[in-house]
KOLKOLRO-561458 format. One record per residue: residue number from 1; z, x, y of N, C-alpha, C in turn; residue in three letters. Coordinates in Angstrom, 2 decimals, decimal comma. Each point is the difference from the previous one (the first is absolute). Example, Ala and Ser with C-alpha at 12.3 -4.5 7.8 and 13.67 -1.06 7.14 Angstrom:
// residues 2
n n_z n_x n_y ca_z ca_x ca_y c_z c_x c_y res
1 7,80 13,19 -5,69 0,00 -0,89 1,19 0,00 0,90 1,20 ALA
2 -0,72 -0,35 1,05 0,06 0,82 1,19 0,73 -0,77 1,09 SER
This chain:
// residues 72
n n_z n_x n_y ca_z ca_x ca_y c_z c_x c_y res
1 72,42 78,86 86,47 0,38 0,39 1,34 -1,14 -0,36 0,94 UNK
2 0,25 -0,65 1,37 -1,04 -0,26 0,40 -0,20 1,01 0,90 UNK
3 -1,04 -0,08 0,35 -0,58 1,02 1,40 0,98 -0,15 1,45 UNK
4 0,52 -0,96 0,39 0,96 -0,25 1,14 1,50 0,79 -0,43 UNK
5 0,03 0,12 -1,46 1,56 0,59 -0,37 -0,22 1,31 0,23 UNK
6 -1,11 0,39 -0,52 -0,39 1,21 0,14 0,40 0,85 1,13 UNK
7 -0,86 -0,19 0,86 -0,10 -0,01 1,40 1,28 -0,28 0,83 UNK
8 0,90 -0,26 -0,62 1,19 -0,65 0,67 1,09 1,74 -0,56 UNK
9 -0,39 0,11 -1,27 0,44 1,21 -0,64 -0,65 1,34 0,57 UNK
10 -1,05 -0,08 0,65 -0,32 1,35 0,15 0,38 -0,10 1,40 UNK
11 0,19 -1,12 0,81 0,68 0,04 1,62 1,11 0,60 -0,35 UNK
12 1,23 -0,23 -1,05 1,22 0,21 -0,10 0,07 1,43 -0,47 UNK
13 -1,21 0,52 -1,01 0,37 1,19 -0,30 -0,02 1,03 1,52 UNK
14 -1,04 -0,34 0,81 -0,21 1,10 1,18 0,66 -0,30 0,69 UNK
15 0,55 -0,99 0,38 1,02 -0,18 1,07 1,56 1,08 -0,67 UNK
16 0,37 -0,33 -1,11 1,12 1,20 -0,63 -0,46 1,34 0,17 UNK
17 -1,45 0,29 -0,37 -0,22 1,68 0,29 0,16 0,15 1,01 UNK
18 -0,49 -0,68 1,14 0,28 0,35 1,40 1,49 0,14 0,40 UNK
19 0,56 -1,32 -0,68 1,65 0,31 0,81 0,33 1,10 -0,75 UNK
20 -0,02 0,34 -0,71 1,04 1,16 -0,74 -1,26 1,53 0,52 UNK
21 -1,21 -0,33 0,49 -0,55 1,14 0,80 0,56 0,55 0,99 UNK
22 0,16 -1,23 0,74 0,76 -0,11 1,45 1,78 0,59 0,41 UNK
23 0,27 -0,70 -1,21 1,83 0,43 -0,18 -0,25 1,47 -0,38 UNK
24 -0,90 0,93 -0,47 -0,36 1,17 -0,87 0,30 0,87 1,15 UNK
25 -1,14 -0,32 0,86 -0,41 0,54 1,32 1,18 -0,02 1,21 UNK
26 0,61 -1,02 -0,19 1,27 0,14 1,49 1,12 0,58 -1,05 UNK
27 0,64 -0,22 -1,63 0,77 1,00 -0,27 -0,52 1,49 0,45 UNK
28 -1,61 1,02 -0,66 -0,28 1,23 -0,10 0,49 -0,07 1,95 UNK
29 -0,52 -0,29 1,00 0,44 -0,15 1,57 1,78 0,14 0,10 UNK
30 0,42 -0,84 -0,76 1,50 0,51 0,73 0,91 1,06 -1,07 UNK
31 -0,75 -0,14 -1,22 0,50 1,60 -0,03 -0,46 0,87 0,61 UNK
32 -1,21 0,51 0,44 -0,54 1,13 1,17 0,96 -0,12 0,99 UNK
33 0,13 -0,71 0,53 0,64 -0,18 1,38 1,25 0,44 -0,37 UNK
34 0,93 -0,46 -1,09 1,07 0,36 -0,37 0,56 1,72 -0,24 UNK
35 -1,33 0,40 -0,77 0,18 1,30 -0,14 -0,66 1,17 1,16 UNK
36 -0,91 -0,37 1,14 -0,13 -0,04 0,73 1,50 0,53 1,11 UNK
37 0,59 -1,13 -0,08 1,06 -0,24 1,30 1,79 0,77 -0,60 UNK
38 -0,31 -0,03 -1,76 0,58 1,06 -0,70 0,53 1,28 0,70 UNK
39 -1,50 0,31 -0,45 -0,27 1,57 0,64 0,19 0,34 0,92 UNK
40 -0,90 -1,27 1,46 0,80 0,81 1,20 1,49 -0,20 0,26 UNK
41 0,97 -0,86 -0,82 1,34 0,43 0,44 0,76 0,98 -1,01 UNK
42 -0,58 0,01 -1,18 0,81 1,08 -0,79 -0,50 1,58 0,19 UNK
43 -1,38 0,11 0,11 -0,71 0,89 -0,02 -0,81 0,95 0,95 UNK
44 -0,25 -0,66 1,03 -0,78 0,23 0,88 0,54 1,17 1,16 UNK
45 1,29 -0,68 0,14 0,98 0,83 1,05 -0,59 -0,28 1,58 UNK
46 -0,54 -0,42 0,16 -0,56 -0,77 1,63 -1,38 0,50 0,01 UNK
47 -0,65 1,09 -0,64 -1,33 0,04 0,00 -1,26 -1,48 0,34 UNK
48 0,08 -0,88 -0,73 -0,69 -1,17 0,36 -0,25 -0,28 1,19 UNK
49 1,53 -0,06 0,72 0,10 -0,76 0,88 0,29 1,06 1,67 UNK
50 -0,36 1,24 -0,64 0,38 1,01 1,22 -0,48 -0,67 1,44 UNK
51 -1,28 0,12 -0,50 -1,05 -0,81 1,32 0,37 -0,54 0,78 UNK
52 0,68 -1,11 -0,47 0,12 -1,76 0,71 1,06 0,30 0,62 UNK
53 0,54 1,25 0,37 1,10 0,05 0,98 1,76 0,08 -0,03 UNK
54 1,05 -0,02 0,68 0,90 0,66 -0,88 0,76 -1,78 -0,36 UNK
55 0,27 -1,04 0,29 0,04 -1,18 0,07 0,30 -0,27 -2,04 UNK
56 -1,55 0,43 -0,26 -0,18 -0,52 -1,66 0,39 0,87 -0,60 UNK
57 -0,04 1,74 0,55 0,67 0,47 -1,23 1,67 -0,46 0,26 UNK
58 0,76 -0,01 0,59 1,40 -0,37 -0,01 0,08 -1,16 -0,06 UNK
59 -0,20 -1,02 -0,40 -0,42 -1,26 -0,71 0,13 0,13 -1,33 UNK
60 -1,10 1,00 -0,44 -0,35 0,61 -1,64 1,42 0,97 -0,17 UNK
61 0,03 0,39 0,59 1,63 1,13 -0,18 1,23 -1,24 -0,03 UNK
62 0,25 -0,78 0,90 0,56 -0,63 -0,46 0,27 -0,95 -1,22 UNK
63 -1,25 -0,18 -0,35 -0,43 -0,87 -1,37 0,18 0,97 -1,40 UNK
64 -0,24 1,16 0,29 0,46 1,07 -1,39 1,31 -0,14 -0,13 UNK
65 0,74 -0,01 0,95 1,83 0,25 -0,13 0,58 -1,53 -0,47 UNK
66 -0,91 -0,94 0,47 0,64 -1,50 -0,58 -0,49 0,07 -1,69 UNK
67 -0,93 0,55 -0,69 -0,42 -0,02 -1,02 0,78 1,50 -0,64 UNK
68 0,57 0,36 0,68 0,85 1,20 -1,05 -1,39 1,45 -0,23 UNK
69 -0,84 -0,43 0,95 -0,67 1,65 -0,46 0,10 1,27 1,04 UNK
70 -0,24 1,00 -0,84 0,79 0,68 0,73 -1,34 0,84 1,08 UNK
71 0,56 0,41 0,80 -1,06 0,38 1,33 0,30 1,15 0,83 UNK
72 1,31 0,48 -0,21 0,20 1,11 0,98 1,27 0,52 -0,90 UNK
């Protein structure tokens, strides 16, 4: 094996750890977000979003009743 194959093999091995690091990291991200955005429509009941005015929670109220959960 020469020293150039080598070297050609250890580019290829880190370049795979990285992609499958990378794919690791944006799957663990959109499950958070997923279970995240879960909660505030199954669970939350408008708490999250009391704040931001009445606009998003009846937005979110509307979005529980298209998904079948129940709210009132």
């Amino acid at each position: 094996m020469s020293l150039q194959h080598a070297q050609h093999t250890d580019t290829a091995a880190v370049s795979a750890a990285t992609t499958r690091t990378r794919d690791l990291l944006i799957a663990s991200a959109a499950v958070i977000i997923a279970l995240v955005a879960l909660y505030a429509i199954f669970l939350d009941n408008g708490t999250m979003i009391a704040a931001t005015g009445d606009y998003l929670h009846e937005f979110s109220h509307d979005g529980r009743h298209l998904f079948g959960a129940p709210c009132h």
